[in-house]
KOLKETI-256264 format. One line per 3 residues: their letters; for each residue z, x, y of C-alpha. Coordinates in nm, 2 decimals, padded with zeros to 4 digits. Example, Ala and Ser with C-alpha at 12.3 -4.5 7.8 and 13.67 -1.06 7.14 Angstrom:
% KOLKETI-256264
AS> 00.78 01.23 -00.45  00.71 01.37 -00.11
//
This chain:
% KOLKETI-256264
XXX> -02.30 -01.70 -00.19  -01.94 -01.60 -00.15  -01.68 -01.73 00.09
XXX> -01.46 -01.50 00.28  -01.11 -01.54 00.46  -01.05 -01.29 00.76
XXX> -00.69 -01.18 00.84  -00.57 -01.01 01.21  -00.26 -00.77 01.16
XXX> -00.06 -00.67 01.42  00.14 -00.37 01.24  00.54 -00.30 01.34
XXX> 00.54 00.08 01.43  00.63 00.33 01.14  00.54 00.04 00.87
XXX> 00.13 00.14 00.84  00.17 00.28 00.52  00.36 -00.02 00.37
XXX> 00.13 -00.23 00.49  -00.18 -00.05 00.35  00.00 -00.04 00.02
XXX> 00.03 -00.41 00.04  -00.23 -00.53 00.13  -00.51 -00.25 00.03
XXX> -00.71 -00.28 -00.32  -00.40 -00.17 -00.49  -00.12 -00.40 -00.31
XXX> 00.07 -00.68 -00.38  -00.22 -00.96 -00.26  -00.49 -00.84 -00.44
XXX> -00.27 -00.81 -00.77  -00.23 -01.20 -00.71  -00.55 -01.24 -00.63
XXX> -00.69 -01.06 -00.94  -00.56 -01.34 -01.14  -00.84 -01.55 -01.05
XXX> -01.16 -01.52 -01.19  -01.33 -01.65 -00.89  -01.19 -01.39 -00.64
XXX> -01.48 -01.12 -00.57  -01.22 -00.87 -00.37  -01.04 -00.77 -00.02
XXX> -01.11 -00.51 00.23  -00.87 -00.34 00.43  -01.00 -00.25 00.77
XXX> -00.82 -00.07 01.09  -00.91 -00.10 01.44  -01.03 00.27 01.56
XXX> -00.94 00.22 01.90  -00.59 00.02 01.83  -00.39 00.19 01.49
XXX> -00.19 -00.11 01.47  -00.49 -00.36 01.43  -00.58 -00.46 01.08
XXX> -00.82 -00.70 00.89  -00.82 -00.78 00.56  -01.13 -00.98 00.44
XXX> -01.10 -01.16 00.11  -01.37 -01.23 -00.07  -01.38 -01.56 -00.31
XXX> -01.69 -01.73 -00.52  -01.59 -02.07 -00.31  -01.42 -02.24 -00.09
XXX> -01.28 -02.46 -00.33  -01.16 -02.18 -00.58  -00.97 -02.04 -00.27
XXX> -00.78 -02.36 -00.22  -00.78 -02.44 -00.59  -00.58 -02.12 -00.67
XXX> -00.34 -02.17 -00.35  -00.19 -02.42 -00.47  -00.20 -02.36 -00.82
XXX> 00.00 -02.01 -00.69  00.18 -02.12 -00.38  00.53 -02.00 -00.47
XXX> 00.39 -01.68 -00.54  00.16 -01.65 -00.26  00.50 -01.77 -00.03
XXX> 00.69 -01.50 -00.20  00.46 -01.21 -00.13  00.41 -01.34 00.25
XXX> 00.78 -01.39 00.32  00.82 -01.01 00.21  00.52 -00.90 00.42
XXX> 00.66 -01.06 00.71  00.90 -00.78 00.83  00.58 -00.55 00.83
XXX> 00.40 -00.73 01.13  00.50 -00.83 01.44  00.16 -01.09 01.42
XXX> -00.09 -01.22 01.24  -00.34 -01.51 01.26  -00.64 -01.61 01.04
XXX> -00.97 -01.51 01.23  -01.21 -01.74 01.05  -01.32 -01.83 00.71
XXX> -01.74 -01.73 00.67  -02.03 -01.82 00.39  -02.35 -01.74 00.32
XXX> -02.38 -01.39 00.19  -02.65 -01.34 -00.05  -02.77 -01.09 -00.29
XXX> -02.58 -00.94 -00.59  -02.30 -00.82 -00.43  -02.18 -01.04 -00.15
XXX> -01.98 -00.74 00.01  -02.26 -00.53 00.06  -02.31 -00.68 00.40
XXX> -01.96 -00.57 00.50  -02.02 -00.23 00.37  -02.31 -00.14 00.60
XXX> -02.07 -00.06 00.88  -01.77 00.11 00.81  -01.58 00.22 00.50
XXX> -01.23 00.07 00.36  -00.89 00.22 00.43  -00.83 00.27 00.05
XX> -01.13 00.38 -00.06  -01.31 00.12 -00.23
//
């Protein structure tokens, strides 16, 4: 079972590459993130109908890793969001979800639309 953490962007005009450097597979967060043996992975995901919409959906083994490694990495995970700031002009956490089963817990995401970055 994994645990996932869902992310709305609203994206400044003429910052939509930035932002998908930062916060795709290759960006900033996930490089944090990586240092944690119990994160899975994140998605990147744009709105079709609004180009300034973005999800991110992180993946973690557990709730209590999640929190367990924010704290243990708040300075760094303030850092990278004061930074990211100038790139939106919102952003609000949608929901945190469980219950995904099967080997690969993202597989369910998959199913309906493909990453921004290609993973």
């Amino acid at each position: 079972m994994a645990y996932v953490i869902i992310w709305e962007f609203r994206v400044r005009s003429g910052m939509q590459k930035r932002f998908e450097e930062a916060y795709g597979s290759h960006g900033q967060w996930v490089g944090l993130f990586e240092q944690d043996p119990a994160y899975i992975r994140t998605d990147l995901i744009q709105d079709v109908r609004e180009a300034s919409r973005y999800l991110t959906l992180d993946f973690w083994a557990s709730e209590a890793a999640y929190e367990a490694f924010r704290e243990s990495r708040k300075d760094e995970y303030k850092g990278i969001d004061a930074g990211c700031e100038q790139m939106t002009e919102a952003e609000r956490e949608v929901g945190r979800f469980s219950g995904f089963h099967g080997d690969d817990p993202a597989a369910v995401w998959r199913r309906g639309y493909a990453p921004l970055d290609g993973a």
